[in-house]
C-alpha positions as CSV (number, residue, x, y, z in Angstrom):
1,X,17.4,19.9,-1.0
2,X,17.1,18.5,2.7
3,X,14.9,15.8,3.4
4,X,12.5,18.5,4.7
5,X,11.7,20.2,2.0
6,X,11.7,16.6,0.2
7,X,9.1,15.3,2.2
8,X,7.1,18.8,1.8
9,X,7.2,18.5,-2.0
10,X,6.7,15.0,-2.1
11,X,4.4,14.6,0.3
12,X,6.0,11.8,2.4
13,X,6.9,11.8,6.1
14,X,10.7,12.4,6.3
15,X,10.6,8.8,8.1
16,X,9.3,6.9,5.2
17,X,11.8,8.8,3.2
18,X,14.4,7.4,5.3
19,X,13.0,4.2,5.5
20,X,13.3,3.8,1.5
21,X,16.7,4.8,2.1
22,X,17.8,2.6,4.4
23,X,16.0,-0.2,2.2
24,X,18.2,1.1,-1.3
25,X,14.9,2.3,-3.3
26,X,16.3,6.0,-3.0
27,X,20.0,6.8,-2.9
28,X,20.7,10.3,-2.1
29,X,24.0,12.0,-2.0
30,X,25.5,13.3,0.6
31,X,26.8,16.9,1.3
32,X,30.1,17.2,2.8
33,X,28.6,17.8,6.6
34,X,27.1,14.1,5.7
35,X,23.3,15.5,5.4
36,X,21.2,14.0,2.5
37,X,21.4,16.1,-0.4
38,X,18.2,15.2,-2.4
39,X,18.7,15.7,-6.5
40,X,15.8,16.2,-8.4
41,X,15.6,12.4,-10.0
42,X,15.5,11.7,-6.4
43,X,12.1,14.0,-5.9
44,X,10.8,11.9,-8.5
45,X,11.7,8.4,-7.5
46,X,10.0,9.3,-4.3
47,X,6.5,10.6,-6.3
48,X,6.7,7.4,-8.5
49,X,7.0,5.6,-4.9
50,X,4.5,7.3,-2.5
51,X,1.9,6.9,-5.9
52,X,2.4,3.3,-6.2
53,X,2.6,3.0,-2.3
54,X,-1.3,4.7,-2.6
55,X,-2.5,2.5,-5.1
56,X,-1.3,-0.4,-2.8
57,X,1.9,-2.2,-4.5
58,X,4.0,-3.6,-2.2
59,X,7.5,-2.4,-1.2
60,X,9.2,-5.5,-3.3
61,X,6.6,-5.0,-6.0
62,X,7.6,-1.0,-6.2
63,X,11.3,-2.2,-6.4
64,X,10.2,-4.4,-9.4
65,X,8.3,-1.5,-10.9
66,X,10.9,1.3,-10.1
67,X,13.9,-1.3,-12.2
68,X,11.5,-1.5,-14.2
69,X,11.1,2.3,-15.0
70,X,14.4,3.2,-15.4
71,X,15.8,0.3,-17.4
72,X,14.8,1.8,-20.8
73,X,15.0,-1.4,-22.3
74,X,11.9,-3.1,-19.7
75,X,9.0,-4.5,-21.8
76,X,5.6,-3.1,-20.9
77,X,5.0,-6.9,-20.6
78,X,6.9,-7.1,-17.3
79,X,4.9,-4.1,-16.3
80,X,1.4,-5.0,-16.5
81,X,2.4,-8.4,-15.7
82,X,3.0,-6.6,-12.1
83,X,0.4,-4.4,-12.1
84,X,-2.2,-7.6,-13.1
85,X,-0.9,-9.6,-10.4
86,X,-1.8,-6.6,-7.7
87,X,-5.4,-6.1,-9.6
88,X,-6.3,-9.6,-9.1
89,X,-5.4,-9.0,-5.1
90,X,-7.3,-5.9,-4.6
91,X,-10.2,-8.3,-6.4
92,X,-10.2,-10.7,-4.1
93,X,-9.8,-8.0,-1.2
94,X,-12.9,-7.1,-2.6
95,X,-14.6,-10.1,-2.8
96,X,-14.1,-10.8,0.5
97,X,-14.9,-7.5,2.0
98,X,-18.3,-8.1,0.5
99,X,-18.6,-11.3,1.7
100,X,-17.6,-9.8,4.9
101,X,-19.9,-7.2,4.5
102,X,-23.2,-8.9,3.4
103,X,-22.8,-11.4,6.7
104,X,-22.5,-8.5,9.2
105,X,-25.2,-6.9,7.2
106,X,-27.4,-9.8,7.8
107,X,-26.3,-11.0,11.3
108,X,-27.5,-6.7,12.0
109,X,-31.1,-7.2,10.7
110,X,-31.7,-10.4,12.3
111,X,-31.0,-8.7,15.5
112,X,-33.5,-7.2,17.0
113,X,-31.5,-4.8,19.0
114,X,-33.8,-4.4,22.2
115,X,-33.5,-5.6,25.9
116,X,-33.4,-9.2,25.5
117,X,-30.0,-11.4,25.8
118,X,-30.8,-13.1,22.4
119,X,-28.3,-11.8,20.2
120,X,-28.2,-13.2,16.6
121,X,-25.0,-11.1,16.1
122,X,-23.1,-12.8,19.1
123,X,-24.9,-16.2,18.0
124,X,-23.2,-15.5,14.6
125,X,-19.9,-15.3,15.7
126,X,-19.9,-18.0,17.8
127,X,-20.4,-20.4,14.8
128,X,-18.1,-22.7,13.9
129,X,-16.5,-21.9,10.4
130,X,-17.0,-24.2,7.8
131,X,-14.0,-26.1,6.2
């Protein structure tokens, strides 16, 4: 299969597909013209990839996981160990994106939005951040 109909199925730019290539996460053969010749473990590699890419693991952390998948002897330990380290990210993402959001949110009602210079929103950002 041809890295177009690979990045149809998978539903990954050709690029990217490339990219993880060039990186070693996905190690096509070649045909004899030197085109990629995609196998079907290499279909699936690049599903288990663009999935954990979605959910926001990180390219080393998706190298971890994908050793992880195919060494048959992995503990599920090593795993969730992974997979609880990027939960406790997307957490504080979180957190802070509320944080984030409940200052805007209240720099936005204290402005009143009309003709006048005053601008609590401007005033706002112009604060010095504590430390």
């Amino acid at each position: 299969m041809n890295i177009g109909d690979v990045a149809d199925k998978v539903g990954l730019p050709a690029k990217t597909i490339r990219y993880y290539e060039d990186i070693g996460l996905v190690k096509p053969l070649r045909d004899n013209n030197g085109y990629r010749a995609f196998q079907a473990n290499d279909l699936h590699k690049l599903t288990f990839l663009a999935r954990a890419r979605k959910l926001g693991f990180t390219i080393e952390n998706c190298r971890a996981l994908l050793a992880l998948y195919e060494d048959q002897a992995r503990a599920s330990s090593d795993v969730k160990t992974i997979a609880n380290q990027h939960l406790e990210q997307i957490n504080a993402k979180i957190s802070d994106l509320m944080a984030m959001r409940a200052t805007l949110s209240h720099l936005v009602t204290e402005c009143a939005g009309d003709n006048r210079p005053d601008c609590p929103i401007l005033n706002g950002l112009s604060e010095t951040l504590a430390t």
